[in-house]
N, C-alpha and C positions, 0 to 999 in steps of 0.2 A: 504494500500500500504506500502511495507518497500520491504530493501535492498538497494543496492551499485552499484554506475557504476562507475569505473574509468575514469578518465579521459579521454582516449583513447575509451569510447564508451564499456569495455568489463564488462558485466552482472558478477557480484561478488556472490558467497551461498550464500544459507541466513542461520541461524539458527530458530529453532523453529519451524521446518517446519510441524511437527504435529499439535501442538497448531494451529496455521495459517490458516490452510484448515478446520479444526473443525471451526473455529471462520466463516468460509467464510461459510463454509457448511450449520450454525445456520442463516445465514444472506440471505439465499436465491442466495446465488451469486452459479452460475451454471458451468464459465468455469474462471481458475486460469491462471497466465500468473507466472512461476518458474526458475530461473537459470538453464542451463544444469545441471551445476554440481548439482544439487540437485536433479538428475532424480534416480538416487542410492538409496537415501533416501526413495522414494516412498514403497521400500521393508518394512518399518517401520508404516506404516499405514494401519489403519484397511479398508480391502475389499470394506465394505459396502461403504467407504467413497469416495474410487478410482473408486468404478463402478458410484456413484452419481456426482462425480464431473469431468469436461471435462478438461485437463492441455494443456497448449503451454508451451515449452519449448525456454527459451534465451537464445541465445550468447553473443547479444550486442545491446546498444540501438537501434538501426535499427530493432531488432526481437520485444522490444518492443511496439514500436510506430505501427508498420503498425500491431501485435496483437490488442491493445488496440482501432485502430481505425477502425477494420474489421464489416464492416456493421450488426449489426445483422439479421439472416435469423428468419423470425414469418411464425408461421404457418396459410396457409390460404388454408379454405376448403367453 
């Protein structure tokens, strides 16, 4: 987990946003919770890793809290 929330609740970039997703990608983590403004960034990351990893995008802690606490769906056959 890293980044910034203002006081006011508003989701701040982050930097390193490469490194991050590679780190998260190696650790089996499936879906990333990312600042709006870092949805630009995306253009800088390799395919393989965008089509592997699922993103939620934030404005403010409110987007993060009800992301991070979204039930996970399992599959059942």
């Amino acid at each position: 987990m890293t980044g910034e929330i203002t006081l006011r609740g508003q989701v701040l970039p982050i930097g390193g946003l490469k490194e991050k997703l590679l780190a998260a990608y190696r650790y089996g983590i499936k879906t990333v919770i990312i600042p709006e403004d870092n949805r630009k960034d995306l253009i800088d990351i390799p395919p393989e890793l965008t089509k592997a990893l699922k993103f939620k995008f934030a404005e403010d802690a409110y987007d993060v809290i009800k992301f991070a606490l979204e039930p996970i769906k399992k599959n059942t056959k």
